[in-house]
C-alpha positions, -999 to 999 in steps of 0.1 A, spaced: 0 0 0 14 37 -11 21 61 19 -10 87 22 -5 122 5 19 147 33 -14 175 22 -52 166 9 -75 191 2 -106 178 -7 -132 204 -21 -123 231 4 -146 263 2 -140 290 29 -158 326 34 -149 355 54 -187 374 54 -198 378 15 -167 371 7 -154 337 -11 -121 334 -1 -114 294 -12 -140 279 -37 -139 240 -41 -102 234 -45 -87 200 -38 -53 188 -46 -27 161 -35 9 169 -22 31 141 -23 53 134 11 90 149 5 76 176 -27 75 213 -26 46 231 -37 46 267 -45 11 285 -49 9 315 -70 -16 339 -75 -25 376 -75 -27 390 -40 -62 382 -21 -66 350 -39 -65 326 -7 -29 318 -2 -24 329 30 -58 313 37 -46 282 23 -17 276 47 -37 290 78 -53 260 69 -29 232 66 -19 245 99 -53 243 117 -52 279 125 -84 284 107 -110 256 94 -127 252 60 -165 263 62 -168 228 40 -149 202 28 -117 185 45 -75 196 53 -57 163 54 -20 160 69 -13 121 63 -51 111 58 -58 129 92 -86 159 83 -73 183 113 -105 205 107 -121 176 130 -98 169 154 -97 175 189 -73 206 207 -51 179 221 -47 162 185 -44 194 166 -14 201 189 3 166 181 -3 174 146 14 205 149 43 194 162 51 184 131 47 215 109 70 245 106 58 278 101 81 305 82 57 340 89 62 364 60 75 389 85 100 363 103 79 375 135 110 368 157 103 383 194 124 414 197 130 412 232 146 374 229 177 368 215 181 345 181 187 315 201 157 324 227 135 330 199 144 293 191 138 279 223 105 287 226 86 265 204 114 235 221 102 247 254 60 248 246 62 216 222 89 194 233 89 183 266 116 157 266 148 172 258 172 183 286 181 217 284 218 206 272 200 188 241 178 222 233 213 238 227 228 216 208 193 213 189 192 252 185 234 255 176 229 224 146 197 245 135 212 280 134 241 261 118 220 246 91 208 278 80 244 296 83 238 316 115 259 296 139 279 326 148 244 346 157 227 326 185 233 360 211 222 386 181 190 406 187 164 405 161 174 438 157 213 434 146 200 410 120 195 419 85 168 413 65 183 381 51 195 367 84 164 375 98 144 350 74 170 327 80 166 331 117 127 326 112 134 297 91 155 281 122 127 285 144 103 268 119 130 240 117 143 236 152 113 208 157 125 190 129 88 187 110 79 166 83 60 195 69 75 231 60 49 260 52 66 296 43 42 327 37 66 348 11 101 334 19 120 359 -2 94 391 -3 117 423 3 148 404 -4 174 415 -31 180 386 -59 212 370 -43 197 371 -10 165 355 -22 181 331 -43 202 320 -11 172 316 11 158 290 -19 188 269 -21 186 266 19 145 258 11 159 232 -17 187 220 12 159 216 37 137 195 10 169 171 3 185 167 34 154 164 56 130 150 33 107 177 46 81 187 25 72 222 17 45 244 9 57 280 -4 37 310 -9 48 334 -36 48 364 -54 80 353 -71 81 331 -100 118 324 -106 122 316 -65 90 290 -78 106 275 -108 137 270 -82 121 256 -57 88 238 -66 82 201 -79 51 216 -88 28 248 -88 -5 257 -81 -20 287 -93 -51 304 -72 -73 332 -90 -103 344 -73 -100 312 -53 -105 291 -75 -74 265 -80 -72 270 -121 -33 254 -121 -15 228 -106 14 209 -125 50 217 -131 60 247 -148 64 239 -181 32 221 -184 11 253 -168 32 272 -198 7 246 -221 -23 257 -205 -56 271 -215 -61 291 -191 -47 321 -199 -44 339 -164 -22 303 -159 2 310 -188 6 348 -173 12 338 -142 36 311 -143 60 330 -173 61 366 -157 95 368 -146 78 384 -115 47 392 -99 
């Protein structure tokens, strides 16, 4: 028997008042692939990851993490599904007050209660290492720049070690050698962990780096999903725009 899809969505509509944020999309995300959803801004990506991460439920249809629909499940299940899935905020959102390496202890401290405080630093030093920051555990978020602040926030999404990677605009605000950096370390992450990932985008080249495949939103309403060169075939011509702008 195959292993179950890492991400199911099955027919998921979500509103916010009169407005139809997610309109019957369902596709399937293979354990170990990186998906990158483009799409014009207020076209549900955001909304899409809030919901592989249980922070906000379909109105209908079902959000499955390895068969598992987490719209249904319990506070105490949620949380044990959530230990499992990294979240890289478009902002970094790194607590100013905490130091690099204190902004990575947290989520050890709230999520994993069985490491001694001698294996959450050495879990935080091989994270910050991973990502190139081993010499900035002491920095304030402050003495970071903009690149080694995603790459902090990236630490703290991978200090659990999850199975599943979401990352809300990776490289937005980011020069072209920084952004192209932070991919490789997304493409690193992919390899090395076998961690699947699920990248929202405005950028289409950091896509084409990154992604096994794409999925385009517009008006929420899942019109693309393939690998590049096959959305380039489509008939949809807001796909074809899309996915061959150089950048959004």
């Amino acid at each position: 028997m195959s292993d179950p899809p890492a991400i199911e969505f099955q027919h998921v509509s979500k509103t916010f008042g009169n407005r139809k944020v997610l309109v019957d999309v369902s596709f399937k995300l293979g354990k170990g692939e990186a998906l990158c959803i483009l799409g014009r801004s207020g076209t549900g990506k955001t909304v899409t990851l809030k919901l592989m991460d249980g922070l906000l439920k379909p109105d209908s249809g079902k959000v499955c993490i390895e068969s598992e629909d987490i719209a249904q499940v319990g506070e105490k299940d949620l949380s044990r599904v959530r230990r499992h899935i990294g979240f890289l905020f478009q902002s970094g959102a790194l607590f100013d007050s905490f130091t690099v390496g204190e902004n990575l202890a947290l989520p050890l401290h709230r999520l994993d209660k069985t490491k001694s405080s001698a294996e959450i630093q050495q879990a935080i030093e091989e994270t910050l290492k991973r990502v190139g920051l081993d010499h900035d555990k002491d920095k304030m978020p402050a003495e970071l720049s903009g690149g080694m602040s995603k790459r902090a926030g990236l630490a703290r999404a991978l200090v659990l070690n999850p199975t599943l990677l979401l990352a809300d605009e990776p490289t937005s605000g980011l020069d072209q050698i920084t952004a192209s950096e932070i991919d490789n370390l997304l493409i690193k992450v992919k390899k090395d962990l076998h961690t699947t990932l699920v990248i929202v985008t405005h950028d289409v080249r950091s896509a084409r780096r990154v992604a096994d495949h794409i999925a385009i939103l517009d008006q929420g309403r899942l019109v693309g999903f393939g690998t590049a060169s096959e959305l380039e075939k489509s008939d949809n011509e807001v796909v074809r725009q899309l996915v061959s702008e150089s950048c959004i």
